[in-house]
N, C-alpha and C positions, 0 to 999 in steps of 0.2 A: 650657583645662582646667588646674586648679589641683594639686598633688601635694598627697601628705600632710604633707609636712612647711610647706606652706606652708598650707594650713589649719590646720596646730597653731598655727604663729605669729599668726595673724590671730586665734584663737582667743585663744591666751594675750596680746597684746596687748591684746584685747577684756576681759579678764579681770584685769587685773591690779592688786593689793593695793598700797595706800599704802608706800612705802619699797621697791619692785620693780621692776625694769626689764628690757625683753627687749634680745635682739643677733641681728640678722640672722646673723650671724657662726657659724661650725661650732664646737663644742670643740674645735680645736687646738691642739695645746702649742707654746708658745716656750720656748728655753731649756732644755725638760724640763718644763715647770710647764706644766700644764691650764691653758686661757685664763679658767676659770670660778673660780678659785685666784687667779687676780690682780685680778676684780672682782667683790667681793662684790654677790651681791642682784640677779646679771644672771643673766637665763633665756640657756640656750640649747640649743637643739634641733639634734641629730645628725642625718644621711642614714637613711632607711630602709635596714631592713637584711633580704632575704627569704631564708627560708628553704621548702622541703616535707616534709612527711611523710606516707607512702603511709598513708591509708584504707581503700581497698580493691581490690586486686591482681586484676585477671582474667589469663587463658592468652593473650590476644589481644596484653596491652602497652597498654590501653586502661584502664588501672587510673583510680581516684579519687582525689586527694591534699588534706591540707591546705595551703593556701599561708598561712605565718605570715609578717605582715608585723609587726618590729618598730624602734619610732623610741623613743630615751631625748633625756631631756629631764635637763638638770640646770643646778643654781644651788646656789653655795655660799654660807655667810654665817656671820659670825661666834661660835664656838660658845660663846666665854664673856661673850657680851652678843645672845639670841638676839633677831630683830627679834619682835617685840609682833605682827605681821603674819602672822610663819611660819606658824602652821598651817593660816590664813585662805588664805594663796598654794599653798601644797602640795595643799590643798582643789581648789581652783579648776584644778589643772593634771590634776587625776587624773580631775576630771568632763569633761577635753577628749576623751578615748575617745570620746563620743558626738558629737561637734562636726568631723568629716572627712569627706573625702569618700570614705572608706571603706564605700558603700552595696555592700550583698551582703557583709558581714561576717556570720557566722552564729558570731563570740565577739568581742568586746571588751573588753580588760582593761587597769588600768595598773596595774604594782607598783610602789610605793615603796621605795629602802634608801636606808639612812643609812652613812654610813661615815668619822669624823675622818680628817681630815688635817693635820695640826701643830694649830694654834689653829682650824681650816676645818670648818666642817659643810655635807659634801658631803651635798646630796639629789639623789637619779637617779631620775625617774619612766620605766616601761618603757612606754609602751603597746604591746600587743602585738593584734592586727587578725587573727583566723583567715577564710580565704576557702576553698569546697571549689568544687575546679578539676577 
């Protein structure tokens, strides 16, 4: 049985835009510096991260909750020569929402932000995966 995070990759590997490349690898920082900061143009996909929120509360303790499951996804690349490809790849990563094995999801969403970093344009896609438990 495959996780989500390894079907995003298989996804975004399957998916991917002239001048793009994916890393098995986590964003962790060396040094202080974000691993996606020192290679431009490389996807990489974070650990699931879950959280719940009660739905609906009974007297018994037997309440309803949503289970959010969220995985970010990010690739940096250069912001003052943007690649001809970016919007076409940022595309492609946001329609992996539907591409997991997230079956009994009853929401699927990915948010995109941008946010520089020196000369770096950081993109973070969220997906976020709602499940009621």
């Amino acid at each position: 049985m495959s996780s989500m995070r390894d079907d995003i990759l298989v996804y975004i590997n399957d998916n991917l835009v002239d001048g793009f490349s994916s890393s098995t690898e986590l964003p962790w920082q060396k040094d202080g510096k974000a691993l996606y900061l020192m290679n431009f143009k490389y996807i990489y996909v974070d650990r699931p991260q879950t959280t719940q929120e009660p739905l609906y509360d009974t007297l018994d303790g037997l309440g309803i909750v949503n289970e959010i499951t969220t995985i970010s996804v990010y690739v940096a690349t250069d912001a003052k020569q943007l690649p001809s490809t970016y919007d076409e790849q940022v595309q492609a990563i946001k329609l992996g929402r539907f591409d997991t094995s997230s079956l009994g999801s009853t929401q699927r969403i990915s948010i995109v932000e941008t946010e520089y970093e020196g000369d770096a344009l950081v993109t973070k896609v969220d997906y976020s995966f709602t499940k009621i438990i």
